[in-house]
C-alpha positions as a Markdown table, in Angstrom:
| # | Residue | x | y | z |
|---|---|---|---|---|
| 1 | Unk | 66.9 | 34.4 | -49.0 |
| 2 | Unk | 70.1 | 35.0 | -50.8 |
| 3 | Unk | 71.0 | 38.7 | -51.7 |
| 4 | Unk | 70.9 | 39.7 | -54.9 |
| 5 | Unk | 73.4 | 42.8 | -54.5 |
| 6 | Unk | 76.7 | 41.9 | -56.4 |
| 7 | Unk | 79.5 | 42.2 | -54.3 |
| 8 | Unk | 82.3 | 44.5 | -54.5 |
| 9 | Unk | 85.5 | 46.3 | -53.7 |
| 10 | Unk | 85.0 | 47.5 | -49.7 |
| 11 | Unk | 82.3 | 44.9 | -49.1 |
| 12 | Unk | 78.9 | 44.4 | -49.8 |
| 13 | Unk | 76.7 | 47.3 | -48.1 |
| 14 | Unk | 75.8 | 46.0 | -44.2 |
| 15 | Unk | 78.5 | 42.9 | -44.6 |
| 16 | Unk | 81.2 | 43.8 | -42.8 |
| 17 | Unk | 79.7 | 45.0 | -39.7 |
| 18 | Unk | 78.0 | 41.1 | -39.8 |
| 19 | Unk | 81.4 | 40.6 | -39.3 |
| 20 | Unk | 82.4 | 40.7 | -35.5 |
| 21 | Unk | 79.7 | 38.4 | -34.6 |
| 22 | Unk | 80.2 | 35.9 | -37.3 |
| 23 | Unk | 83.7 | 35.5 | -36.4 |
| 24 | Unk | 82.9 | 35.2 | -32.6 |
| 25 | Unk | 80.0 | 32.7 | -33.4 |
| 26 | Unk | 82.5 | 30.6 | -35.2 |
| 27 | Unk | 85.4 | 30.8 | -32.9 |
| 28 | Unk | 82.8 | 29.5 | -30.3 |
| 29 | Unk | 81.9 | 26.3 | -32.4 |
| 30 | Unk | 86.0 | 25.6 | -32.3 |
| 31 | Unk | 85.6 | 27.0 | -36.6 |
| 32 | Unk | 89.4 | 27.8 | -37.9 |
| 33 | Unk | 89.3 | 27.9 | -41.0 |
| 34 | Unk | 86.5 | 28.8 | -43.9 |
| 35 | Unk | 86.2 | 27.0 | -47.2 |
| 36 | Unk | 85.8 | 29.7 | -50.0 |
| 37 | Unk | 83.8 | 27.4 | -52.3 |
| 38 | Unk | 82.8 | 28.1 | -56.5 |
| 39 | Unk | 82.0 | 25.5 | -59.3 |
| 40 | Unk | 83.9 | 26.2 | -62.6 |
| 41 | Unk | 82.9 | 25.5 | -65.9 |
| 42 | Unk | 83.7 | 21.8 | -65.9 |
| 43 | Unk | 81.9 | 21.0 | -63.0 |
| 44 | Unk | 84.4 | 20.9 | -60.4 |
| 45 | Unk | 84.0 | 22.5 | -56.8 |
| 46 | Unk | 86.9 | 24.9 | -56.5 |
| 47 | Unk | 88.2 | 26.3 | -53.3 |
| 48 | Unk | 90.4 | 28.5 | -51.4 |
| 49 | Unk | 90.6 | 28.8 | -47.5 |
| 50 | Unk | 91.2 | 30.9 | -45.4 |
| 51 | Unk | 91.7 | 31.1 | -41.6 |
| 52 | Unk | 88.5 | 32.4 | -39.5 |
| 53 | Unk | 90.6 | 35.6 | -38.6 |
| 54 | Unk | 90.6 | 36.6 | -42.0 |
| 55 | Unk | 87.0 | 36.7 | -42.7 |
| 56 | Unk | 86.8 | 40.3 | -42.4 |
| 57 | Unk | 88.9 | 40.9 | -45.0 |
| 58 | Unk | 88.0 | 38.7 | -47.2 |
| 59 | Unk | 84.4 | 40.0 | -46.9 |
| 60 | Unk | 85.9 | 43.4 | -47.6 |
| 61 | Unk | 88.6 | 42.8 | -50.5 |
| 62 | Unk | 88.1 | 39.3 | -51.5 |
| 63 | Unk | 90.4 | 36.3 | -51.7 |
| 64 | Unk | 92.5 | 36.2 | -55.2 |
| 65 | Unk | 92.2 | 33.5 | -57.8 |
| 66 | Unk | 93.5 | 32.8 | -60.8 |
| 67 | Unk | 90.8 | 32.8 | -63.9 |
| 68 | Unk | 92.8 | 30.3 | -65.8 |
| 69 | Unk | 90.4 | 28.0 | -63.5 |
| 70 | Unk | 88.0 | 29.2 | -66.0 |
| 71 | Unk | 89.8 | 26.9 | -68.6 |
| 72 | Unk | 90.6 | 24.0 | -66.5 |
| 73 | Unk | 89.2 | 20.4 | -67.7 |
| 74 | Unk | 87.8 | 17.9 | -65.1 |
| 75 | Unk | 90.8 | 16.2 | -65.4 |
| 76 | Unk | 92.7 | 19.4 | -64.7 |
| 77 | Unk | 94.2 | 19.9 | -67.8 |
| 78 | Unk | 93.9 | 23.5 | -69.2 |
| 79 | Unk | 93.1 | 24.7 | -72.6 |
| 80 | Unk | 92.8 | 28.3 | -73.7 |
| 81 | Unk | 90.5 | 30.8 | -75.3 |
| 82 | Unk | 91.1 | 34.1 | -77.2 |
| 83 | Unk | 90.3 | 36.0 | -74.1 |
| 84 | Unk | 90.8 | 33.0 | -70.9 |
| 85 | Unk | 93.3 | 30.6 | -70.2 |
| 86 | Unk | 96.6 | 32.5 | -70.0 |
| 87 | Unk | 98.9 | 33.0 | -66.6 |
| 88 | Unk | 97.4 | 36.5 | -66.8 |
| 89 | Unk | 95.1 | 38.3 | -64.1 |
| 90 | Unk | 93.8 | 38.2 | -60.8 |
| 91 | Unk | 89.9 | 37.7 | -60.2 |
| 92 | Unk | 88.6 | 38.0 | -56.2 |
| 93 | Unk | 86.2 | 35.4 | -54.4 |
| 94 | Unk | 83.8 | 37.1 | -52.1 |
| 95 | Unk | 82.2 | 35.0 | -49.8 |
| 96 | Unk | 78.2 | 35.3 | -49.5 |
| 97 | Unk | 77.5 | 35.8 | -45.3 |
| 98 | Unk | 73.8 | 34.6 | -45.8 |
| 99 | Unk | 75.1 | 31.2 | -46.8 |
| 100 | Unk | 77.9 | 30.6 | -44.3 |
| 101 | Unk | 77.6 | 27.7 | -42.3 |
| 102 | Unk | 79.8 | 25.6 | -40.3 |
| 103 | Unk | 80.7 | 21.9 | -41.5 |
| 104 | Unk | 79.1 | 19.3 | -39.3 |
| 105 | Unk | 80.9 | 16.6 | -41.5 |
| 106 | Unk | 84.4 | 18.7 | -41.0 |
| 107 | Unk | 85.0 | 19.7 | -37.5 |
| 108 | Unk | 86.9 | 22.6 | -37.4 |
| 109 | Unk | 85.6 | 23.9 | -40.9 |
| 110 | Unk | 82.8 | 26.2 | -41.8 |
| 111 | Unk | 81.7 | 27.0 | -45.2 |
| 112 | Unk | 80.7 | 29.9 | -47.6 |
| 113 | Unk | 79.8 | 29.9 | -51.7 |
| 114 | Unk | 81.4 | 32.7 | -53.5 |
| 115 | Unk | 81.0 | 35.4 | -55.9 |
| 116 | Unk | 83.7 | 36.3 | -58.5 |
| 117 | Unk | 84.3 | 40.0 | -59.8 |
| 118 | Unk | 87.7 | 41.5 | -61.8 |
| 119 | Unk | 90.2 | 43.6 | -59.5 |
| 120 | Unk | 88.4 | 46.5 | -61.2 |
| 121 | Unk | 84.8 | 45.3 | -58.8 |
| 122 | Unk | 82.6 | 44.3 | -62.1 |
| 123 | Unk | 81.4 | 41.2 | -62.9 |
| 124 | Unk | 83.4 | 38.1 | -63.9 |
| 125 | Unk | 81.5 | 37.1 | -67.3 |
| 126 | Unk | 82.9 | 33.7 | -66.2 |
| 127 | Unk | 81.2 | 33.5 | -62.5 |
| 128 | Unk | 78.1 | 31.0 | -62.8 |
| 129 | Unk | 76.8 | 32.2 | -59.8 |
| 130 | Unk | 76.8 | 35.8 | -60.6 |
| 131 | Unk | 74.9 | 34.7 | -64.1 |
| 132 | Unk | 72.3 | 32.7 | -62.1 |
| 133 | Unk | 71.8 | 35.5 | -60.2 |
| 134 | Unk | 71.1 | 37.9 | -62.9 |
| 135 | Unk | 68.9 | 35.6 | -64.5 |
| 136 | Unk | 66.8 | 35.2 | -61.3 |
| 137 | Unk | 66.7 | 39.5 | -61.1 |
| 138 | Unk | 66.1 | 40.3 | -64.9 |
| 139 | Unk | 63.0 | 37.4 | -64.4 |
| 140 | Unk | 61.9 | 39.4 | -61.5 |
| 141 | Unk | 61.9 | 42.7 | -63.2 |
| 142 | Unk | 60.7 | 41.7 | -66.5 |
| 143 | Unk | 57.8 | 39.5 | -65.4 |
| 144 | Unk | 57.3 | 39.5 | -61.4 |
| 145 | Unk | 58.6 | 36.2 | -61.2 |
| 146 | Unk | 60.1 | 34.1 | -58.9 |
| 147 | Unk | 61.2 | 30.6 | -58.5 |
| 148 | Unk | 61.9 | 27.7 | -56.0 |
| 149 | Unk | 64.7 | 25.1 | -56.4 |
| 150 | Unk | 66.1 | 21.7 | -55.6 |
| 151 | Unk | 68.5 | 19.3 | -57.0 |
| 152 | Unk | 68.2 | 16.0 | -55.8 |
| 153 | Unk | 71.5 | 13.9 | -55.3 |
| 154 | Unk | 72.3 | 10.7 | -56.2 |
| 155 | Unk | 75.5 | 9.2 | -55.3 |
| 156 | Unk | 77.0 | 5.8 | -54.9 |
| 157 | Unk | 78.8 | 4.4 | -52.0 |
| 158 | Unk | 82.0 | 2.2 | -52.4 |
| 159 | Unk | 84.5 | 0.7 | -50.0 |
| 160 | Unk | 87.2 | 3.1 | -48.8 |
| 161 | Unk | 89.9 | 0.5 | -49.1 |
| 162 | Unk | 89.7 | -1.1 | -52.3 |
| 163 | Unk | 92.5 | 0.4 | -55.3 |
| 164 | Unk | 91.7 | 4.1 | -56.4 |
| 165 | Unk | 90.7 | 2.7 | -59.8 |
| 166 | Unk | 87.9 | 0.6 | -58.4 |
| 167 | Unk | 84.4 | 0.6 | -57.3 |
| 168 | Unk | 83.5 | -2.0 | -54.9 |
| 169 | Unk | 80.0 | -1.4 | -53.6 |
| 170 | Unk | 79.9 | -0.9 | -49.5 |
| 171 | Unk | 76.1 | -2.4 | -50.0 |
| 172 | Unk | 74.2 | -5.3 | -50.9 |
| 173 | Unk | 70.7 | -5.8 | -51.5 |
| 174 | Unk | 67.8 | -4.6 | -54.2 |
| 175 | Unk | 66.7 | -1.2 | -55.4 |
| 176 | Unk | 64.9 | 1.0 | -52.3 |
| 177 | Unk | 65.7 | -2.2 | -50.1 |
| 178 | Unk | 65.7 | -2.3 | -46.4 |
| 179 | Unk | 68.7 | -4.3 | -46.5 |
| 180 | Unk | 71.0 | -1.8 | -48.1 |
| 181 | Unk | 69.5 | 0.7 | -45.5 |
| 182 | Unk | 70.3 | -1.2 | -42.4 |
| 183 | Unk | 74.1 | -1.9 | -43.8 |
| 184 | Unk | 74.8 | 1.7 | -44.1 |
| 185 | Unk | 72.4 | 2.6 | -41.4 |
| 186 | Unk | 75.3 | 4.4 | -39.0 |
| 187 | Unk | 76.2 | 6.4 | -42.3 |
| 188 | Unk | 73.0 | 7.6 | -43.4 |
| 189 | Unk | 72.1 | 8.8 | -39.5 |
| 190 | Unk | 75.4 | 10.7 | -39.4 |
| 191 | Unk | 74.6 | 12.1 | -42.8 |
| 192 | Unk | 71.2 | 13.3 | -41.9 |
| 193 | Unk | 72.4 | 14.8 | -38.3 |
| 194 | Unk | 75.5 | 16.8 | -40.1 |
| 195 | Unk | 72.7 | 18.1 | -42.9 |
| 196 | Unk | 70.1 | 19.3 | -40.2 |
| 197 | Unk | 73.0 | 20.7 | -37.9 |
| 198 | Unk | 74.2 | 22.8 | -41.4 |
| 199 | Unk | 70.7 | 24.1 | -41.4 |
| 200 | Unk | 69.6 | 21.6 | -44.5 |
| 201 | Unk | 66.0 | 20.6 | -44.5 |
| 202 | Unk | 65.7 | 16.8 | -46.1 |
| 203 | Unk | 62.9 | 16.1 | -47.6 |
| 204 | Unk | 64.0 | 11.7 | -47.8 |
| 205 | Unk | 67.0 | 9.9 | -48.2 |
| 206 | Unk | 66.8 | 6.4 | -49.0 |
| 207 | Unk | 68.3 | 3.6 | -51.3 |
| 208 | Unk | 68.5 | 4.1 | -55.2 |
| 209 | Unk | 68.4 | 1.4 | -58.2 |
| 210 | Unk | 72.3 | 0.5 | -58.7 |
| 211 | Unk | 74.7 | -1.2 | -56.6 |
| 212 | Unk | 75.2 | 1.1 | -53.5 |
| 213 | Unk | 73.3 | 3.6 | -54.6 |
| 214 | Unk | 71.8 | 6.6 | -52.2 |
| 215 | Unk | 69.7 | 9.7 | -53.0 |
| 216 | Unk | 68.6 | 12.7 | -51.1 |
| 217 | Unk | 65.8 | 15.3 | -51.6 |
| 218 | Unk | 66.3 | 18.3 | -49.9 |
| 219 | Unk | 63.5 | 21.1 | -49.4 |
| 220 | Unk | 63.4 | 23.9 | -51.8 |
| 221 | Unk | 65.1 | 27.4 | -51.8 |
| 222 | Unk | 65.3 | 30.5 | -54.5 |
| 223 | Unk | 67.7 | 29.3 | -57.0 |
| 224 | Unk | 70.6 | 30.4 | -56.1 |
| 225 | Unk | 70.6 | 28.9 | -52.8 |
| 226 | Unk | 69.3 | 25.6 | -54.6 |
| 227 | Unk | 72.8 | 25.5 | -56.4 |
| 228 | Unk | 74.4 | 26.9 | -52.7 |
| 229 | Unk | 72.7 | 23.9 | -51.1 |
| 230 | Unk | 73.9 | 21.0 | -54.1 |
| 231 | Unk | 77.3 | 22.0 | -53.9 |
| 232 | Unk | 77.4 | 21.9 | -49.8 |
| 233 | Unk | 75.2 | 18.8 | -49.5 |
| 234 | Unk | 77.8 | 16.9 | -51.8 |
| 235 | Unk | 80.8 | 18.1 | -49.9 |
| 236 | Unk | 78.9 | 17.1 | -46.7 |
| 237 | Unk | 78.0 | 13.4 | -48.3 |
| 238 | Unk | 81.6 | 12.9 | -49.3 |
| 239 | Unk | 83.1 | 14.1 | -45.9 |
| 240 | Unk | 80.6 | 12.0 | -43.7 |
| 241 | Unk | 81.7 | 9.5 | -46.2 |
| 242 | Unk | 85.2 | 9.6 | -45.6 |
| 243 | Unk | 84.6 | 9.6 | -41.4 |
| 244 | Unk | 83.3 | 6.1 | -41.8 |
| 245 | Unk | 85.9 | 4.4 | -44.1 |
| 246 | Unk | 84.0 | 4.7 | -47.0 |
| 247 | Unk | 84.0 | 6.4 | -50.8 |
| 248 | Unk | 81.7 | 7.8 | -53.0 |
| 249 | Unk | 80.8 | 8.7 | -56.5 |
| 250 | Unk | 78.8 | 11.4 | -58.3 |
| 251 | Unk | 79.3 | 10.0 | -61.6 |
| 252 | Unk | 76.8 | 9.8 | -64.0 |
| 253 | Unk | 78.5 | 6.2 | -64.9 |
| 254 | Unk | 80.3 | 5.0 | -62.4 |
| 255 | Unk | 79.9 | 1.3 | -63.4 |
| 256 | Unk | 80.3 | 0.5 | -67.0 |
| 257 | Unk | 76.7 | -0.6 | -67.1 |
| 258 | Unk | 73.4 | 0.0 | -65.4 |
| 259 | Unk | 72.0 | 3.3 | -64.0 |
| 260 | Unk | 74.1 | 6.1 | -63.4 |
| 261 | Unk | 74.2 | 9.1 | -60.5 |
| 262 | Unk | 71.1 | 11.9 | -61.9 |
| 263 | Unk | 71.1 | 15.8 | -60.6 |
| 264 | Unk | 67.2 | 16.2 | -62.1 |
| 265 | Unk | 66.3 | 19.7 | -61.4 |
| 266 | Unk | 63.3 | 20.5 | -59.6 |
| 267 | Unk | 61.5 | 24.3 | -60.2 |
| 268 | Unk | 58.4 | 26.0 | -60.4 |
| 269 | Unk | 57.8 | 29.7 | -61.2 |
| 270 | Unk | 56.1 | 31.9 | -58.8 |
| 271 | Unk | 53.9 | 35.4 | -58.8 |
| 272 | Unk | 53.2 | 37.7 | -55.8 |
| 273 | Unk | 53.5 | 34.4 | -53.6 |
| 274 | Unk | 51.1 | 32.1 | -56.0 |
| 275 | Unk | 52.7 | 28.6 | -57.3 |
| 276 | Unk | 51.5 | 29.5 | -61.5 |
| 277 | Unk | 51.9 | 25.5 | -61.8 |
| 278 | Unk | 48.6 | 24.8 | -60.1 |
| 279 | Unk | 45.0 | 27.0 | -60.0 |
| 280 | Unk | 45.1 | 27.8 | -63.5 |
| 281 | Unk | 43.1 | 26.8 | -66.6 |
| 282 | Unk | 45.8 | 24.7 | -68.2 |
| 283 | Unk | 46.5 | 21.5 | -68.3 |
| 284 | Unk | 47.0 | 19.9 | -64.9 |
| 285 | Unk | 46.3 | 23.7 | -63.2 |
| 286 | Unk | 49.5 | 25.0 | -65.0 |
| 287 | Unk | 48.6 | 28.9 | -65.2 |
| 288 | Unk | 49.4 | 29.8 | -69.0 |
| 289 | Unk | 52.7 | 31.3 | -67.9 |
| 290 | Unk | 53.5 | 28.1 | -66.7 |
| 291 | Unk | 52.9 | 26.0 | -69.7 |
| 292 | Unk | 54.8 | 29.0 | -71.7 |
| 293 | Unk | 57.6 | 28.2 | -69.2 |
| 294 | Unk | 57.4 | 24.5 | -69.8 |
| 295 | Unk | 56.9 | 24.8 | -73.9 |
| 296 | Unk | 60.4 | 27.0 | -73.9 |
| 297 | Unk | 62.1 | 24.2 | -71.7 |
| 298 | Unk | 61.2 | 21.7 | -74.4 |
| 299 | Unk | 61.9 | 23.8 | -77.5 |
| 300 | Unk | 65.7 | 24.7 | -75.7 |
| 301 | Unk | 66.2 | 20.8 | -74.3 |
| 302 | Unk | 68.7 | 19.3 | -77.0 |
| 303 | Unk | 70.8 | 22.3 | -76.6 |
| 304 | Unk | 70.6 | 22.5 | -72.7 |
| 305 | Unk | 71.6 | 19.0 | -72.4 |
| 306 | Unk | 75.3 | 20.4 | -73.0 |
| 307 | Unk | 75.0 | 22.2 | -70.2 |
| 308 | Unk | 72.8 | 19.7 | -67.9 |
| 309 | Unk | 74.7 | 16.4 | -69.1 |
| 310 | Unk | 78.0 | 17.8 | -70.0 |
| 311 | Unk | 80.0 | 15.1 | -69.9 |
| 312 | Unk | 80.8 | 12.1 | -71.9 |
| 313 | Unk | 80.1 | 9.7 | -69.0 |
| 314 | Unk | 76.0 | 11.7 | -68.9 |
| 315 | Unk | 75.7 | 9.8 | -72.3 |
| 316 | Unk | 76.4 | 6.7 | -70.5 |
| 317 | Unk | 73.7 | 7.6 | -68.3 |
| 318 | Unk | 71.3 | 8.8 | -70.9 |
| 319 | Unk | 69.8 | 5.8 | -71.5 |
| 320 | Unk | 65.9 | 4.9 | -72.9 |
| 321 | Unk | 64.0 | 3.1 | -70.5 |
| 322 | Unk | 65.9 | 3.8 | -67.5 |
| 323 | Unk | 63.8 | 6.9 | -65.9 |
| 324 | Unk | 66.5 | 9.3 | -67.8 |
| 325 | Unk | 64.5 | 11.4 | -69.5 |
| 326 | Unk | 66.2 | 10.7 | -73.0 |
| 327 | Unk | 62.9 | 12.3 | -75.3 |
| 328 | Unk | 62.2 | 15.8 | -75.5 |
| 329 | Unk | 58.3 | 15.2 | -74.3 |
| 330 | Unk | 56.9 | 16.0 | -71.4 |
| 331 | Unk | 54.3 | 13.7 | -69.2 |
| 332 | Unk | 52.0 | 14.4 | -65.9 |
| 333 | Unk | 54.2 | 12.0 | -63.5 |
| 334 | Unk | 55.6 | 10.1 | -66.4 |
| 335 | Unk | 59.4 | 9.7 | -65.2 |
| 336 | Unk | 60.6 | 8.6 | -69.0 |
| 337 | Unk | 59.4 | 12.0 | -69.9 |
| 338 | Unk | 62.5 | 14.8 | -70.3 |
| 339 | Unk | 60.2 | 17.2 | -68.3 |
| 340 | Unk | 58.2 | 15.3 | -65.6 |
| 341 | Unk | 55.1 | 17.5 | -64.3 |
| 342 | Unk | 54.7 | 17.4 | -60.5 |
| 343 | Unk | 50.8 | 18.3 | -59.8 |
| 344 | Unk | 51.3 | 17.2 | -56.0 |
| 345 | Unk | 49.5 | 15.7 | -53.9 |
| 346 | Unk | 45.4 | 17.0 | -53.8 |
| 347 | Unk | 45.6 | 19.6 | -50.6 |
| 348 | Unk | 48.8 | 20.7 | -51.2 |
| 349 | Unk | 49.2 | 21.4 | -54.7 |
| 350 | Unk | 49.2 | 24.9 | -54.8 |
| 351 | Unk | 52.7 | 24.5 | -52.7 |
| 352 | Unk | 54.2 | 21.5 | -54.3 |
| 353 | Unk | 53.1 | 21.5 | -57.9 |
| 354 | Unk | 56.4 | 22.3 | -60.0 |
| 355 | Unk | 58.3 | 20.8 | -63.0 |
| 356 | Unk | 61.5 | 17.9 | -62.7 |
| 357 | Unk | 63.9 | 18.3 | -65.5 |
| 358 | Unk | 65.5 | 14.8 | -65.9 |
| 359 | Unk | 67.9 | 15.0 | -68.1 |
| 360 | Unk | 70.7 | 16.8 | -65.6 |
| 361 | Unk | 73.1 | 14.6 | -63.7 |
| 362 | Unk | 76.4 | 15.7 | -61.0 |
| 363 | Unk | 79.0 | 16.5 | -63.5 |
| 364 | Unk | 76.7 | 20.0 | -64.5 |
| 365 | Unk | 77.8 | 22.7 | -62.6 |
| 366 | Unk | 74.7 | 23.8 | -60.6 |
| 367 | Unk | 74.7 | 27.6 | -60.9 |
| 368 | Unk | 75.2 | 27.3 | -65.0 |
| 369 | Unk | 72.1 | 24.4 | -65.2 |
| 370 | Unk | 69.4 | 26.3 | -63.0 |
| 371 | Unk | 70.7 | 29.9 | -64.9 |
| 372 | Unk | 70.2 | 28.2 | -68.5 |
| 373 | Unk | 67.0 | 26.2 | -67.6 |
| 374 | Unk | 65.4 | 29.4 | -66.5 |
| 375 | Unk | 66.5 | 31.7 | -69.3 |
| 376 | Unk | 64.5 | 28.7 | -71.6 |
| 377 | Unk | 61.2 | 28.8 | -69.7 |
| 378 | Unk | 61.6 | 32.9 | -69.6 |
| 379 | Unk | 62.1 | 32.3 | -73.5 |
| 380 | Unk | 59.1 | 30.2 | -74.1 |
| 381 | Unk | 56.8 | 33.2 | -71.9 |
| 382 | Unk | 58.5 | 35.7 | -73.9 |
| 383 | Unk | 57.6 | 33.7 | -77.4 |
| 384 | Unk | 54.4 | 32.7 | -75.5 |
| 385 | Unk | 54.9 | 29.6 | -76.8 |
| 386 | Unk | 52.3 | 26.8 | -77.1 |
| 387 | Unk | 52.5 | 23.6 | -75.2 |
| 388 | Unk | 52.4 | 20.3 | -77.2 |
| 389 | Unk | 50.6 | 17.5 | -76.9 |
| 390 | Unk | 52.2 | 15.5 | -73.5 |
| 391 | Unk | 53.6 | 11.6 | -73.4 |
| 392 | Unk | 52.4 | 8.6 | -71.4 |
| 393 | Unk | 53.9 | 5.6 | -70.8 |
| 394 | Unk | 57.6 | 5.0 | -72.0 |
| 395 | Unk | 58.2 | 7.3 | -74.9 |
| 396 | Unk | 60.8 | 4.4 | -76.4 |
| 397 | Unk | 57.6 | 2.7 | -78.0 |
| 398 | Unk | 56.7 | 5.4 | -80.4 |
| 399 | Unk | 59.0 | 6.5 | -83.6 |
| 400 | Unk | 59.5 | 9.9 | -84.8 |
| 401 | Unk | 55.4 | 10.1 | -85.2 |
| 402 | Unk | 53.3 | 9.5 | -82.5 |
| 403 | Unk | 50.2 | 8.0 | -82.5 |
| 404 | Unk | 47.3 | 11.4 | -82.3 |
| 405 | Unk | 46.7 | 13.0 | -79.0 |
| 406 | Unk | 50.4 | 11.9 | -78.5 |
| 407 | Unk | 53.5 | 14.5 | -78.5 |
| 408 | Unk | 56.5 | 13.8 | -81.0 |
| 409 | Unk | 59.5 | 12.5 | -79.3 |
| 410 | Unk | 62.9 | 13.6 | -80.3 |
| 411 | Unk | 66.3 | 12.5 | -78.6 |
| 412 | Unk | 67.4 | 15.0 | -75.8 |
């Protein structure tokens, strides 16, 4: 369970005397260094390291960082703001202990996610994690809730050696085929022993649709370890990657046609330990705080998509008729549908019954998607808003006006 305290100057309360044991633990595994890992803005995993040595204090007085970071573009450039993007000011990265772990994929290397507060110890307005975490304890407070998490992965796999501005798929064979499986069979098992021995539960991996395409489902966590567990899972798939010759891509497009690399979202809301997405008297078994949730997702959807599919290469990927989730509609198991409701299978529903926001893909930063998902369905309680009428089929075959019983469909 991740801690909810924020961190500051001197150390979280009970971290630092974690401290001796952690360090031995990791000097034991043959650990030297620790990756002091955050997503900015754009996207992009940024990091600091530091040796093992200095975990203490980092733990106790952070690692310094520029927040111009704040301001950089994916392709590194950096613009400005009235308040950001200046050669001015120091923020500190302090690591989170729960969710250390050393890197099967990088002997040598263990791994933390990070916190970012001001020199002063408050809160960096611009740390996603710290807003993901608020939203996750004014939920809790407001309305007893709680939520599980997961972000699937979907990534392609290219030859190592062909030119850096090239993709050359490292498989052959059809969608979910065994061939593709068996050619990147000493991959995948190296993959899935580096994600267990990092404490990562899979739930499947297996071949995608497009050329060379993977994904992996991973079991769920609160949300804040959810975005933890995306951001570590990638660097492990890339670093695995890399020990076998090979190259991959997160892109949302990373062909100029075809289907592109999705991030959907996977949550469902919780209450004293009871899934409010099955046993109810809603549609489906959705509790009516769970179909308020789901309404405020759908009344928030056009504008979350800047945050879920922030890129121009998402549009690539938004595509009708290619399991995208283009419409703002919502469907029991419909994958077409923007919000896809997950009832589970009968025996297990009340554990499994949740919602999958489609339209997300890699190039969100994880922290900022789950944070502004959640505020939407805490939205929709708080408006107790009403649930349309849901989609079947392929949304693309209705216009504007759907035929009756059917839900409108608008554009994501």
């Amino acid at each position: 369970m991740t801690t909810l305290a924020d961190p500051r100057p001197g150390g979280r309360p009970g971290d630092l005397e974690r401290v001796p044991a952690l360090t031995a633990a990791l000097a034991a595994r043959g650990v030297h260094g620790i990756v002091l890992a955050y997503v900015d803005t754009a996207g992009v995993c940024r990091v600091k390291t530091i040796p093992t040595a200095r975990l203490e204090a980092a733990v106790a007085w952070g690692v310094g960082m520029s927040p111009v970071f704040d301001t950089f573009l994916a392709d590194d450039s950096i613009v400005t703001t009235d308040v950001l993007g200046s050669p001015d000011g120091d923020l500190r990265l302090y690591p989170d202990l729960d969710h250390l772990v050393p890197l099967a994929g990088q002997p040598g290397w263990a791994w933390a996610p990070v916190d970012r507060i001001t020199q002063e110890g408050e809160r960096h307005p611009g740390c996603a994690r710290t807003f993901l975490r608020r939203v996750v304890t004014e939920a809790a407070d407001r309305y007893g809730l709680a939520f599980k998490a997961a972000i699937e992965i979907e990534w392609a796999v290219g030859v190592g050696s062909a030119p850096a501005d090239e993709f050359v798929p490292a498989a052959t064979g059809p969608a979910y085929g065994a061939v593709r499986q068996v050619e990147l069979s000493d991959y995948t098992a190296d993959l899935l022993a580096a994600l267990t021995a990092q404490g990562v539960d899979v739930d499947q991996i297996h071949p995608e649709y497009a050329p060379a395409q993977f994904e992996v489902s991973v079991g769920a966590l609160d949300p804040v370890a959810a975005a933890d567990r995306s951001v570590l899972v990638r660097q492990t798939i890339r670093a695995v990657a890399q020990r076998h010759g090979l190259r991959v891509s997160f892109a949302p497009a990373y062909l100029p046609e075809g289907v592109g690399n999705g991030g959907h979202l996977h949550l469902s809301c919780w209450r004293d330990g009871v899934n409010l997405h099955s046993g109810g008297d809603g549609r489906y078994g959705m509790t009516a705080t769970a179909q308020a949730f789901l309404a405020g997702i759908l009344a928030h959807l056009p504008g979350l998509t800047a945050v879920t599919a922030p890129s121009p290469a998402s549009y690539l990927r938004l595509q009708p008729s290619q399991w995208a989730g283009v419409f703002t509609a919502w469907g029991r198991e419909t994958r077409e549908a923007a919000v896809r409701v997950v009832t589970g299978t009968a025996g297990r529903r009340d554990q499994d019954a949740n919602l999958e926001v489609k339209p997300v893909d890699l190039a969100a930063n994880p922290y900022l998607a789950l944070g502004c998902v959640i505020a939407a369905g805490i939205d929709g309680i708080t408006a107790d808003r009403p649930l349309p009428g849901e989609i079947t089929g392929d949304p693309v075959r209705y216009g504007p006006e759907a035929p009756a019983g059917q839900a409108a469909v608008t554009a994501a």
